[in-house]
mmCIF file of the N, C-alpha and C atoms, coordinates in Angstrom:
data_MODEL
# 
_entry.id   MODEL 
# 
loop_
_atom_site.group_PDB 
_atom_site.id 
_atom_site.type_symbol 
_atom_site.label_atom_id 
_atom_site.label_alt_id 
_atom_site.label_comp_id 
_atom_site.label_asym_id 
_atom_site.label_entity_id 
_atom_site.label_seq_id 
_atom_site.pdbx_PDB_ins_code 
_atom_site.Cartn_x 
_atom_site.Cartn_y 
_atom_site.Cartn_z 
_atom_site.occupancy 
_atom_site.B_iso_or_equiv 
_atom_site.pdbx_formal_charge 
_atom_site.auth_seq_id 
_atom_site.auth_comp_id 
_atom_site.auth_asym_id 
_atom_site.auth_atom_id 
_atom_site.pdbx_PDB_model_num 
ATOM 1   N N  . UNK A 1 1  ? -26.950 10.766 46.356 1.00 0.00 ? 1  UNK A N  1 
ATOM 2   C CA . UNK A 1 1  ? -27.294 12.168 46.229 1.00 0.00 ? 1  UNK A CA 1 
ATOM 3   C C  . UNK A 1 1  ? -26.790 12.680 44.871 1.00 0.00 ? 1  UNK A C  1 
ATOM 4   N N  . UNK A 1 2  ? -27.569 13.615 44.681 1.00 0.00 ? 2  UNK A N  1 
ATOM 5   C CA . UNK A 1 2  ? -27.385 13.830 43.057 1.00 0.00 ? 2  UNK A CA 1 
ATOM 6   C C  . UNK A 1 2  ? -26.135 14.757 43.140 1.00 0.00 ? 2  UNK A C  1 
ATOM 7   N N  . UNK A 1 3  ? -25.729 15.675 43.754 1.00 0.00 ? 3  UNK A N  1 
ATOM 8   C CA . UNK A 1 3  ? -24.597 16.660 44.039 1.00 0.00 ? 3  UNK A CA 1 
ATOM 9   C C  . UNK A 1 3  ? -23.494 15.864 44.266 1.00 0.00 ? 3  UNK A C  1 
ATOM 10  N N  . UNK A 1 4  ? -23.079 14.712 44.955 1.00 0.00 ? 4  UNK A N  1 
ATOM 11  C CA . UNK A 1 4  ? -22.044 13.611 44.966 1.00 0.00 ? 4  UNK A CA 1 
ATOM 12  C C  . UNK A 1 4  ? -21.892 13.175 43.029 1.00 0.00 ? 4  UNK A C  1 
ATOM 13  N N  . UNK A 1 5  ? -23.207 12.600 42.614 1.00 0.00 ? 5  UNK A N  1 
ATOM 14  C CA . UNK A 1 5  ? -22.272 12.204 41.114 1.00 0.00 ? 5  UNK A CA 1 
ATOM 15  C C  . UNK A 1 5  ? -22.225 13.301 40.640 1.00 0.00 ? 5  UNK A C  1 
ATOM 16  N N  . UNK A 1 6  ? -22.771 14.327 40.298 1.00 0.00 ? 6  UNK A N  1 
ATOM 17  C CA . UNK A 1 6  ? -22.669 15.458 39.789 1.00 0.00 ? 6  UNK A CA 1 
ATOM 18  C C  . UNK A 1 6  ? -21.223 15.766 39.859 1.00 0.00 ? 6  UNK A C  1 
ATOM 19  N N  . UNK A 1 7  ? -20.604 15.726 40.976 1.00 0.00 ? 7  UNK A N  1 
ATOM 20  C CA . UNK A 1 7  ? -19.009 15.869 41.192 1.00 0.00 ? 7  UNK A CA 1 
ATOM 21  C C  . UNK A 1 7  ? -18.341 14.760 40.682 1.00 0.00 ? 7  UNK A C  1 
ATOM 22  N N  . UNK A 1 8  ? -18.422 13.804 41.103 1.00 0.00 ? 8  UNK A N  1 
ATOM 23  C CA . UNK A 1 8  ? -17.794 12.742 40.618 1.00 0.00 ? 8  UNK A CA 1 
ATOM 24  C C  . UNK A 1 8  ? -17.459 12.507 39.186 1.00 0.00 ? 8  UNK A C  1 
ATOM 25  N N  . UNK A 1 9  ? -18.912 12.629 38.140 1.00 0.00 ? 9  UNK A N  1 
ATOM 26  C CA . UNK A 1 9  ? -18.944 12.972 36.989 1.00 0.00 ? 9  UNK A CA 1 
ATOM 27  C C  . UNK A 1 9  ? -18.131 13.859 36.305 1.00 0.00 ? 9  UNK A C  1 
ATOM 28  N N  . UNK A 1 10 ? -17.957 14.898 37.016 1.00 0.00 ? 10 UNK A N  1 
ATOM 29  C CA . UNK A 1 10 ? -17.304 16.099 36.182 1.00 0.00 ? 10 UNK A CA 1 
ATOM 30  C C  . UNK A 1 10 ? -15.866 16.254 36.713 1.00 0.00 ? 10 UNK A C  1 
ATOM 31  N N  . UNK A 1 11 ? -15.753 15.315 38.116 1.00 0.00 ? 11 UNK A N  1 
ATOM 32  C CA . UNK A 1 11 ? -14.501 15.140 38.281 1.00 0.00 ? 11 UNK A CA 1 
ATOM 33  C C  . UNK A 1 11 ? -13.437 14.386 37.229 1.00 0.00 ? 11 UNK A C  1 
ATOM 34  N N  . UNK A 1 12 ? -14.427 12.804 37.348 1.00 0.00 ? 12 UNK A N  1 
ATOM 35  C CA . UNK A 1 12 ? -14.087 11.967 36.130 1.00 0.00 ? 12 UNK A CA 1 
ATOM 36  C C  . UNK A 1 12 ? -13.654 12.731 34.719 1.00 0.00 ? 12 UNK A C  1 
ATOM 37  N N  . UNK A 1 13 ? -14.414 13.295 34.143 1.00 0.00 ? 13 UNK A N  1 
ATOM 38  C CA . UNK A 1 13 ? -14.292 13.714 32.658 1.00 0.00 ? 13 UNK A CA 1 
ATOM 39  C C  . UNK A 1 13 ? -13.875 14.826 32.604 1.00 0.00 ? 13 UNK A C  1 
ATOM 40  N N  . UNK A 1 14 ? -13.585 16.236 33.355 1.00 0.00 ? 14 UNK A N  1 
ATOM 41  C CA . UNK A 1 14 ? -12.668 16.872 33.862 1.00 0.00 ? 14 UNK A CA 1 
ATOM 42  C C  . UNK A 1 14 ? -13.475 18.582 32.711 1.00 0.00 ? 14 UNK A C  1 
ATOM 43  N N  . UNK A 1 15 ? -14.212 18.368 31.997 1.00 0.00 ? 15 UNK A N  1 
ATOM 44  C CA . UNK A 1 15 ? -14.776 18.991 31.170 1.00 0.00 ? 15 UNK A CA 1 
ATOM 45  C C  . UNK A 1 15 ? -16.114 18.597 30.450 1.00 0.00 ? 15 UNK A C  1 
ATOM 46  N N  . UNK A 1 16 ? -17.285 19.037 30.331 1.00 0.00 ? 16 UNK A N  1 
ATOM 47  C CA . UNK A 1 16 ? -18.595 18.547 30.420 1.00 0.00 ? 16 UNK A CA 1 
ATOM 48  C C  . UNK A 1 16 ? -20.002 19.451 29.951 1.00 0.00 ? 16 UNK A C  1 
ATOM 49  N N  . UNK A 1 17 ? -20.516 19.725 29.404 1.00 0.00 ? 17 UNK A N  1 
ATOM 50  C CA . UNK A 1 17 ? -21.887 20.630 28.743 1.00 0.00 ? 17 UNK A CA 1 
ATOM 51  C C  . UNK A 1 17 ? -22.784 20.109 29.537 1.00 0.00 ? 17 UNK A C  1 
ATOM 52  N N  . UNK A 1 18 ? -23.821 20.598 30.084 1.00 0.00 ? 18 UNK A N  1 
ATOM 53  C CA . UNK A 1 18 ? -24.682 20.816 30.504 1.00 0.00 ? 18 UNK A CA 1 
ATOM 54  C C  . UNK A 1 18 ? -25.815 19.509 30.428 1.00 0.00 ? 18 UNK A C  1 
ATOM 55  N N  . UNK A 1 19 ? -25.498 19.442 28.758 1.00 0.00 ? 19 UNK A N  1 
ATOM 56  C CA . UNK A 1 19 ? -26.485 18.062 28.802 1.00 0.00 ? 19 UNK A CA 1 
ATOM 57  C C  . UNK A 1 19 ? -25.839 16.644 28.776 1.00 0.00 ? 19 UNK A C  1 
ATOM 58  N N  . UNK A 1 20 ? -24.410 16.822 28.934 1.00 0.00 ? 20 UNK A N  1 
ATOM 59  C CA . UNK A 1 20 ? -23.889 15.619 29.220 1.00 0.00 ? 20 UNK A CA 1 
ATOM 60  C C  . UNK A 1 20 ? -24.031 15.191 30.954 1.00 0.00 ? 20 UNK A C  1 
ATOM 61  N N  . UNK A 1 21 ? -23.689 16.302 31.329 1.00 0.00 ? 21 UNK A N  1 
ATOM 62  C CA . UNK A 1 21 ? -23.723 16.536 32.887 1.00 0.00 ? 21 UNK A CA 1 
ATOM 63  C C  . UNK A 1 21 ? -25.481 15.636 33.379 1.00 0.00 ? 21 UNK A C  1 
ATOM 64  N N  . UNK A 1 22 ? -26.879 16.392 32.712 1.00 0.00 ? 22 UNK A N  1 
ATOM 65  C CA . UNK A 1 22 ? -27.717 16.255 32.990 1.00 0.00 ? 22 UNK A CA 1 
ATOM 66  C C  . UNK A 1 22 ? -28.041 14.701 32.535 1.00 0.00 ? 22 UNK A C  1 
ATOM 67  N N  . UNK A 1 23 ? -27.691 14.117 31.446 1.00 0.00 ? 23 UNK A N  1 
ATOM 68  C CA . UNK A 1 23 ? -27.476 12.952 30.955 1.00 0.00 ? 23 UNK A CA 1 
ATOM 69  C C  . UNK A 1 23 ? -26.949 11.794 31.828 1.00 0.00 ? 23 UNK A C  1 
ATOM 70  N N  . UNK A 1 24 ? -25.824 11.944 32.180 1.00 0.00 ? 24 UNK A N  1 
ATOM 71  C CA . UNK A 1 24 ? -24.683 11.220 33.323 1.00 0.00 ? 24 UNK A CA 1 
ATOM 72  C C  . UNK A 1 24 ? -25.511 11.210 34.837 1.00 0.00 ? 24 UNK A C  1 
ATOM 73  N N  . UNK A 1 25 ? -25.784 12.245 34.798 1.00 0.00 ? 25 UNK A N  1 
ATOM 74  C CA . UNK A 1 25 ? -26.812 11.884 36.124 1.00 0.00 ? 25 UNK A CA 1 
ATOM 75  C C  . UNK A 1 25 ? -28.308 11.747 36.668 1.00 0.00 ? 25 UNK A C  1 
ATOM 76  N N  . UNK A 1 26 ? -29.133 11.630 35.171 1.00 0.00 ? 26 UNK A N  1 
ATOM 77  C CA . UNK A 1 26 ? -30.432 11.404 34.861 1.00 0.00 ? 26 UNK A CA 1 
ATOM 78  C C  . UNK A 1 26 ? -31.276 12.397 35.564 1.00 0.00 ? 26 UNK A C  1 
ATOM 79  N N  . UNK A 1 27 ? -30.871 13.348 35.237 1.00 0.00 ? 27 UNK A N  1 
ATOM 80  C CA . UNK A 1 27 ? -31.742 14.926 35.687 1.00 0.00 ? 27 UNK A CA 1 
ATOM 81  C C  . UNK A 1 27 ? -31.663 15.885 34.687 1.00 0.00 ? 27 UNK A C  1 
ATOM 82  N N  . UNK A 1 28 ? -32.550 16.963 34.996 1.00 0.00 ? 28 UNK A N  1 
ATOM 83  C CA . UNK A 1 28 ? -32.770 17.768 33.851 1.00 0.00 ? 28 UNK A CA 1 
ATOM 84  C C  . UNK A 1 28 ? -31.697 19.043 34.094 1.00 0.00 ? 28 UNK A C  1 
ATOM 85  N N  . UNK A 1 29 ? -31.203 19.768 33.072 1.00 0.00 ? 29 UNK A N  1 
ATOM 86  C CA . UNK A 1 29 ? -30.339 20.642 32.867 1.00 0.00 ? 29 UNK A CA 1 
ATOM 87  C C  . UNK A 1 29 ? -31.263 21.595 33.855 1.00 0.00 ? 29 UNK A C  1 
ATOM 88  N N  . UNK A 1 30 ? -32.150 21.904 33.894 1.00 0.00 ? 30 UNK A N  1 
ATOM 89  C CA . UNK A 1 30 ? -32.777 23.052 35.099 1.00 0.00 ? 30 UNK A CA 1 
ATOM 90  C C  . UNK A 1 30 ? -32.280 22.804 36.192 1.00 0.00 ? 30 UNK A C  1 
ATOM 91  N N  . UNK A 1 31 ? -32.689 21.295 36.588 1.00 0.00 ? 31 UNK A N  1 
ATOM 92  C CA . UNK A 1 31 ? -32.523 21.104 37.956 1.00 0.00 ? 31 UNK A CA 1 
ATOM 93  C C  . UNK A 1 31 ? -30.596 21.112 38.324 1.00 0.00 ? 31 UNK A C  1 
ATOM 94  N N  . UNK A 1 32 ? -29.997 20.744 37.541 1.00 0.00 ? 32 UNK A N  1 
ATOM 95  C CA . UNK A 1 32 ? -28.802 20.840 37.765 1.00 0.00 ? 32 UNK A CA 1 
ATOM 96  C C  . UNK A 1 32 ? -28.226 22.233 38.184 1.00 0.00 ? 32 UNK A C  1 
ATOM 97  N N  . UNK A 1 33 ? -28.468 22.413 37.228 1.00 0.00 ? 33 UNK A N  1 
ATOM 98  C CA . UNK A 1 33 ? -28.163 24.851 37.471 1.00 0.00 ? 33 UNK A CA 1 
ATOM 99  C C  . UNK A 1 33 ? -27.627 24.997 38.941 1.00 0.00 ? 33 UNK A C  1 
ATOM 100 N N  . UNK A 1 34 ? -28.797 24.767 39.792 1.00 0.00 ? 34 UNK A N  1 
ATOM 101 C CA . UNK A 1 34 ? -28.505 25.262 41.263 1.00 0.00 ? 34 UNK A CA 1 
ATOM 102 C C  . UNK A 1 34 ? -27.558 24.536 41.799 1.00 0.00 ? 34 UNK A C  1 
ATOM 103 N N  . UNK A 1 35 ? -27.767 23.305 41.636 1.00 0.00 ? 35 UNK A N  1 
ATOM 104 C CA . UNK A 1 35 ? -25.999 22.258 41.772 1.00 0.00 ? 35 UNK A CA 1 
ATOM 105 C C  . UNK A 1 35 ? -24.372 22.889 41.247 1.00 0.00 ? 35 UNK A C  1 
ATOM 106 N N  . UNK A 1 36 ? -24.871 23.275 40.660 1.00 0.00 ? 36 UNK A N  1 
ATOM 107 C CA . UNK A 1 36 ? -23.372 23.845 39.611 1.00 0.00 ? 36 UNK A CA 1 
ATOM 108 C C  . UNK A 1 36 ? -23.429 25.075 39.729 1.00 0.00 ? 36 UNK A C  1 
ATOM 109 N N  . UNK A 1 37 ? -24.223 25.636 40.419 1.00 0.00 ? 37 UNK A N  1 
ATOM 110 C CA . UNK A 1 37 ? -23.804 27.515 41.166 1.00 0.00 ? 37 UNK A CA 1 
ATOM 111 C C  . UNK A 1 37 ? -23.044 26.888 41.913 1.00 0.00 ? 37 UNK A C  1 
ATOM 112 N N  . UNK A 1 38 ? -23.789 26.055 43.192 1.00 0.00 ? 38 UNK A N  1 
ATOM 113 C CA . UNK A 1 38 ? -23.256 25.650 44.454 1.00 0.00 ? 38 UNK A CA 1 
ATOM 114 C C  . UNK A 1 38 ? -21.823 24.920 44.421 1.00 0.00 ? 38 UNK A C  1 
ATOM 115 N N  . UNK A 1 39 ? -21.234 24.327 43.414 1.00 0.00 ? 39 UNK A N  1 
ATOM 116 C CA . UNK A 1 39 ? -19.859 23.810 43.323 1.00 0.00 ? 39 UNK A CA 1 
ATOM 117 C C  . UNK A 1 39 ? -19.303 24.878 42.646 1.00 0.00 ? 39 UNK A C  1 
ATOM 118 N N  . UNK A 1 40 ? -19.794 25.572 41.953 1.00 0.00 ? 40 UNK A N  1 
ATOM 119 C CA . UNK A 1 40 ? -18.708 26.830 41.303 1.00 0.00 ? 40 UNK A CA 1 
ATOM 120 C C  . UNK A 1 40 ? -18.337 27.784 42.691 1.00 0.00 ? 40 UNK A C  1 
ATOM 121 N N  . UNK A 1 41 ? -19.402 28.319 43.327 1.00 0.00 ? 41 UNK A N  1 
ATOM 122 C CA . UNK A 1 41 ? -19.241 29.381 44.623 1.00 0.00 ? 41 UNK A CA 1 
ATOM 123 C C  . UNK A 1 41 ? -18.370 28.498 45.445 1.00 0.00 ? 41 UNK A C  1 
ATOM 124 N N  . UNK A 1 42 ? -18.385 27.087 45.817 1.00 0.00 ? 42 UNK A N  1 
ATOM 125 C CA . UNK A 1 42 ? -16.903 26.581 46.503 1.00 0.00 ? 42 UNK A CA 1 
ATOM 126 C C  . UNK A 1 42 ? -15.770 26.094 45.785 1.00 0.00 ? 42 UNK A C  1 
ATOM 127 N N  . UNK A 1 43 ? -15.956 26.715 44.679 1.00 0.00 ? 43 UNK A N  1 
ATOM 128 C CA . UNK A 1 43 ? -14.764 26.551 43.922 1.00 0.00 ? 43 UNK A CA 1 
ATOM 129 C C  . UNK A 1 43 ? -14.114 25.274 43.044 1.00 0.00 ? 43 UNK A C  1 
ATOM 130 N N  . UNK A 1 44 ? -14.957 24.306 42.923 1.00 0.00 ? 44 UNK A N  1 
ATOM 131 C CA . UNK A 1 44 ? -14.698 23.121 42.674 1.00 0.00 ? 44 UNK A CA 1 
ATOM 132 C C  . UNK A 1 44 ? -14.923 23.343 41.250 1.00 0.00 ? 44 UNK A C  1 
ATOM 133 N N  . UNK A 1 45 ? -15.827 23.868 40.662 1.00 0.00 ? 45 UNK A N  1 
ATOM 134 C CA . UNK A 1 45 ? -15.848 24.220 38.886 1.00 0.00 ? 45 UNK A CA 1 
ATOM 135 C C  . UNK A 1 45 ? -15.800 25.657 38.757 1.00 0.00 ? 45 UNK A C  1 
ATOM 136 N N  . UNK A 1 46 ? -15.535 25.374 37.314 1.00 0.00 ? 46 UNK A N  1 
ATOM 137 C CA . UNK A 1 46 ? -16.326 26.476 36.675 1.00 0.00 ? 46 UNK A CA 1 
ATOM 138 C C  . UNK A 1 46 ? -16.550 26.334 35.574 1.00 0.00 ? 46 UNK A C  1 
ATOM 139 N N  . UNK A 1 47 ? -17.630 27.558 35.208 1.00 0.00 ? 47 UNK A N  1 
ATOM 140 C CA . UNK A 1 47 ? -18.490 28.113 34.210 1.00 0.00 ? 47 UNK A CA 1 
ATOM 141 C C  . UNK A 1 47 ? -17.522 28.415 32.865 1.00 0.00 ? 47 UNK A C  1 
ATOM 142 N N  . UNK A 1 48 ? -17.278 27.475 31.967 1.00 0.00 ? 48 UNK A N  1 
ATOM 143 C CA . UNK A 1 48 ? -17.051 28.319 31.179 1.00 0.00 ? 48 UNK A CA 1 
ATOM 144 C C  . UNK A 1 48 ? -18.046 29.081 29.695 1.00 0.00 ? 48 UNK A C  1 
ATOM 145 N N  . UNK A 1 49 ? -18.903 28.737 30.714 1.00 0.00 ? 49 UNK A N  1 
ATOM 146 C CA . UNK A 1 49 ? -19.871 29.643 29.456 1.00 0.00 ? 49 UNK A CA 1 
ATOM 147 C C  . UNK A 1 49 ? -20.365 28.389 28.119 1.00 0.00 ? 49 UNK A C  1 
ATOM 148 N N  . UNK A 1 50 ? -20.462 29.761 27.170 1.00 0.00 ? 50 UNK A N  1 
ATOM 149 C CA . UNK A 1 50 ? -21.117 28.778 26.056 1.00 0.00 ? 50 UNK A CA 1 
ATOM 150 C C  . UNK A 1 50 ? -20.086 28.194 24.853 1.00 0.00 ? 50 UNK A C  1 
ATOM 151 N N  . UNK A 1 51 ? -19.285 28.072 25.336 1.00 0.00 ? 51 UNK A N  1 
ATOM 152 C CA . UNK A 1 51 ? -18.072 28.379 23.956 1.00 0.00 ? 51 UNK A CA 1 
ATOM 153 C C  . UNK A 1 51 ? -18.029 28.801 23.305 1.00 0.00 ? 51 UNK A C  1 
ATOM 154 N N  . UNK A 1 52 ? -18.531 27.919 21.803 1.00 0.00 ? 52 UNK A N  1 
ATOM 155 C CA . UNK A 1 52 ? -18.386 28.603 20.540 1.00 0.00 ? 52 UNK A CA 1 
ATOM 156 C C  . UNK A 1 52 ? -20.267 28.224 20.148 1.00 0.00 ? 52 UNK A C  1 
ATOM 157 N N  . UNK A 1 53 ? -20.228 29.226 19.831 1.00 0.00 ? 53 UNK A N  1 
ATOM 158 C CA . UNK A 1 53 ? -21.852 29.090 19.264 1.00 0.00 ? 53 UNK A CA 1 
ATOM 159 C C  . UNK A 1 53 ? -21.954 28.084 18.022 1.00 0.00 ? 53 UNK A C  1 
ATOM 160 N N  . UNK A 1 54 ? -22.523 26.931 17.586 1.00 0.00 ? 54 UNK A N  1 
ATOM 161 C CA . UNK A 1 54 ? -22.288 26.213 16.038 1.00 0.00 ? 54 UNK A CA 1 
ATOM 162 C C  . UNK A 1 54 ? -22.521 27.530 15.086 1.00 0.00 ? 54 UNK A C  1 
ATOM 163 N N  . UNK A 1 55 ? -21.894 26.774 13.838 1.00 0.00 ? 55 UNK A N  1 
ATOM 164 C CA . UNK A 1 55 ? -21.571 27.572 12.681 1.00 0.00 ? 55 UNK A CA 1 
ATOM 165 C C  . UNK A 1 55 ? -23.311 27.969 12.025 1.00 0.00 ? 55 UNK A C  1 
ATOM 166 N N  . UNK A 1 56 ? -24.209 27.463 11.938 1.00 0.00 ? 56 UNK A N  1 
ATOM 167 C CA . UNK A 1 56 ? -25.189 27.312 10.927 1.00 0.00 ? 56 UNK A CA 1 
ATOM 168 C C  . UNK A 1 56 ? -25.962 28.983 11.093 1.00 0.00 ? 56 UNK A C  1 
ATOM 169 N N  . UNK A 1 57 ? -26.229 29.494 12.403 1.00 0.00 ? 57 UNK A N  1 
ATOM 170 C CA . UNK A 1 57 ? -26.847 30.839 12.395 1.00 0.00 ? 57 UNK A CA 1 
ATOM 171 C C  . UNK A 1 57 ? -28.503 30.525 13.004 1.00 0.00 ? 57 UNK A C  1 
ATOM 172 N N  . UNK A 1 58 ? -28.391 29.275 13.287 1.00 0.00 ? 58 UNK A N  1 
ATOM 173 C CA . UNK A 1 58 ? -30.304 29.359 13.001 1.00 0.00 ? 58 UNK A CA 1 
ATOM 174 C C  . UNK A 1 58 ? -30.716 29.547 14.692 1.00 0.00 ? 58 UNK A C  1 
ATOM 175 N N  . UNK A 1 59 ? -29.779 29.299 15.451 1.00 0.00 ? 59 UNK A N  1 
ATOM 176 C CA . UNK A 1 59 ? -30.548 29.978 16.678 1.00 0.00 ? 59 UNK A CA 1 
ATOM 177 C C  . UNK A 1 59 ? -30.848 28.895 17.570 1.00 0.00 ? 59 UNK A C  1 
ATOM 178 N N  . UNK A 1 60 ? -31.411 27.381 17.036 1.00 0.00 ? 60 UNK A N  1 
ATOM 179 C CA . UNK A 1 60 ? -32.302 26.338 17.245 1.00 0.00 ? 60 UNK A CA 1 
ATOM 180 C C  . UNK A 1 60 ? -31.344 25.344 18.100 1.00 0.00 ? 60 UNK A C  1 
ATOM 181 N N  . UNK A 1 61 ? -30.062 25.327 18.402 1.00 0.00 ? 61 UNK A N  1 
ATOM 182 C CA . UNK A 1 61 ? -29.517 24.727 19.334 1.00 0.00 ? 61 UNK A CA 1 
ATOM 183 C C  . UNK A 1 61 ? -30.062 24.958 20.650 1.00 0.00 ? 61 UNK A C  1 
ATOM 184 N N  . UNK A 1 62 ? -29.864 23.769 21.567 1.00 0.00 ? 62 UNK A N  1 
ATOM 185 C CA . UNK A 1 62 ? -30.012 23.784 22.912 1.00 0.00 ? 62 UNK A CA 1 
ATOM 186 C C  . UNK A 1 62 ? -28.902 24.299 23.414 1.00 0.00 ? 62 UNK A C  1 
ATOM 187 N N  . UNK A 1 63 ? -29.667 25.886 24.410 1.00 0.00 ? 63 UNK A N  1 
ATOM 188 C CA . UNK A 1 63 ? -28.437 26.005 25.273 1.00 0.00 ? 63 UNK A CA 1 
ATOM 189 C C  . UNK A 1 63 ? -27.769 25.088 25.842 1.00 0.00 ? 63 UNK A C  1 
ATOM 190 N N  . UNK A 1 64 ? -28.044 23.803 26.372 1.00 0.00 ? 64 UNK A N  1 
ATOM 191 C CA . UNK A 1 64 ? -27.253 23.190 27.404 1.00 0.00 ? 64 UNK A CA 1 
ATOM 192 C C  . UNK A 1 64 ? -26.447 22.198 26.437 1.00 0.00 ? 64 UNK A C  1 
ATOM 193 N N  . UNK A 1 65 ? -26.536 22.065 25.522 1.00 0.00 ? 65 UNK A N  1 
ATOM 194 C CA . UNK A 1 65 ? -25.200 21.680 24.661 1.00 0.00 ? 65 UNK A CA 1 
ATOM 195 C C  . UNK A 1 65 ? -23.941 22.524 24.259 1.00 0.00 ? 65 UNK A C  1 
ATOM 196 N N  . UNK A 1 66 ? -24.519 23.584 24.979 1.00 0.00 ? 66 UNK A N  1 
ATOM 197 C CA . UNK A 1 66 ? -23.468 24.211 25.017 1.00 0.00 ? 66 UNK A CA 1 
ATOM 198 C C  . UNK A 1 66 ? -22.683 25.036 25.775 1.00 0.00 ? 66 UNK A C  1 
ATOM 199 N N  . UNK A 1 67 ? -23.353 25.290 26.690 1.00 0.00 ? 67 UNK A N  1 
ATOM 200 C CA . UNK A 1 67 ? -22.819 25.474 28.532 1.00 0.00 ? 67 UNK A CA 1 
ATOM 201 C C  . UNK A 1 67 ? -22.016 24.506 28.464 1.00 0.00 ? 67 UNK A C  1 
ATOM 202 N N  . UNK A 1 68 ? -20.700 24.987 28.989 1.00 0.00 ? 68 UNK A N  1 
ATOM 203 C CA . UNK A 1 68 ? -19.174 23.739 29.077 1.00 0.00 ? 68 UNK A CA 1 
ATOM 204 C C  . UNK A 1 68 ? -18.943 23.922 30.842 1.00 0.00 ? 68 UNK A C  1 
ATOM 205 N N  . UNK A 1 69 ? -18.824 23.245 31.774 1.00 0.00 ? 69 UNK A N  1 
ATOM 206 C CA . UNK A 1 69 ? -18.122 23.288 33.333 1.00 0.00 ? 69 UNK A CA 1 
ATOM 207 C C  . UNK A 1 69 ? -17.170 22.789 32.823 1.00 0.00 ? 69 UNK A C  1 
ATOM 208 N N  . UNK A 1 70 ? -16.153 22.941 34.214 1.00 0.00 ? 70 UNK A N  1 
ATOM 209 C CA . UNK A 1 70 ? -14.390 22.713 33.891 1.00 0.00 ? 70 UNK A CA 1 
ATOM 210 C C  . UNK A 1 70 ? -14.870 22.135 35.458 1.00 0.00 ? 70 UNK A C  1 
ATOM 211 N N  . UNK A 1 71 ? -14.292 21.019 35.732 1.00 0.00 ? 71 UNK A N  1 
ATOM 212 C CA . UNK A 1 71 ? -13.964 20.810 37.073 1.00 0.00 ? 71 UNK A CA 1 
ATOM 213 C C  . UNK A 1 71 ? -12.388 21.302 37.737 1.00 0.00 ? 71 UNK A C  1 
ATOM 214 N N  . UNK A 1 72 ? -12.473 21.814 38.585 1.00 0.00 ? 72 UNK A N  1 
ATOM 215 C CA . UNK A 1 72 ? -10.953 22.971 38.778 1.00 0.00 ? 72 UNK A CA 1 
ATOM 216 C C  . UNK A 1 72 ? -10.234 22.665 40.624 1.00 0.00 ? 72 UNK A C  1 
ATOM 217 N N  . UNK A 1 73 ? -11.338 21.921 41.618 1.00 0.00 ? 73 UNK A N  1 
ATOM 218 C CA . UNK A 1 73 ? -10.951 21.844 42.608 1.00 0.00 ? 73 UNK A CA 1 
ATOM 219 C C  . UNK A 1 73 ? -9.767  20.896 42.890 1.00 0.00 ? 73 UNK A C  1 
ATOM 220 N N  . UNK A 1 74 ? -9.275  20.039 42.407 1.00 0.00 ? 74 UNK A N  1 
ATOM 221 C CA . UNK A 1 74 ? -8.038  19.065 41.882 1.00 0.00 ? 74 UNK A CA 1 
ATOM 222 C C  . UNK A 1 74 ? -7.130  20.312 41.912 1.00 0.00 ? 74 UNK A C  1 
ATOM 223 N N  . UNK A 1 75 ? -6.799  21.323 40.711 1.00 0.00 ? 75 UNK A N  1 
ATOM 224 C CA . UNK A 1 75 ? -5.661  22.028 40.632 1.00 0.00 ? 75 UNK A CA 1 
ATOM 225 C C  . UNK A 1 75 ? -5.868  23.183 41.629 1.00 0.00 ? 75 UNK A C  1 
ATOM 226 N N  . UNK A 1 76 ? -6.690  23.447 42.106 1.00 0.00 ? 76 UNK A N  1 
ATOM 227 C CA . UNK A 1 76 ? -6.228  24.487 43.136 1.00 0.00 ? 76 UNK A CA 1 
ATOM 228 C C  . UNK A 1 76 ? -5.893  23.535 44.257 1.00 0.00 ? 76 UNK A C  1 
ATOM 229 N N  . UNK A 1 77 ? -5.509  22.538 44.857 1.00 0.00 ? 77 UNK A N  1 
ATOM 230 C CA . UNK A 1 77 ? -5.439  22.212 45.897 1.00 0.00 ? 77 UNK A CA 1 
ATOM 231 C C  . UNK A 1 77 ? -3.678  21.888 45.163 1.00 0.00 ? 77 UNK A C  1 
ATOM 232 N N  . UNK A 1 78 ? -3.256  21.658 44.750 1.00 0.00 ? 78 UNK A N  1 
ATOM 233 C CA . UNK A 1 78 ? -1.893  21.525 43.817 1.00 0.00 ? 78 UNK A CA 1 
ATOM 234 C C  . UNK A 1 78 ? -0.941  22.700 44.129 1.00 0.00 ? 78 UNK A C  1 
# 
């Protein structure tokens, strides 16, 4: 099931963009989205957004290189 590596993945590497995430588990950054509401609302990640926008100005980056998850359910159980 794709929601098992999806966790596993971001368990493993503990920090992750969108298209690494979608990469690691051979799905598209769309389809992931609703996966990664559903582990953020039980608390297992989170969102940290987009970080830092690159330096250049031109706009032409892919959002999902830059959407970062934090996997977080490890330290709240701590």
């Amino acid at each position: 099931m794709i929601l098992t590596r999806l966790s596993t993945l971001l368990r493993e590497r503990q920090r992750a963009t969108l298209a690494e995430l979608a990469r690691g588990v051979d799905a598209s950054p769309e389809a992931l989205q609703p996966m990664l509401a559903t582990l953020e609302r039980k608390g297992r990640i989170r969102h940290l957004g987009a970080g830092s926008r690159c330096s250049s100005g031109c706009c032409k980056c892919d959002p999902a290189t830059l959407d970062v998850y934090e996997w977080i359910a490890d330290a709240a159980a701590d």
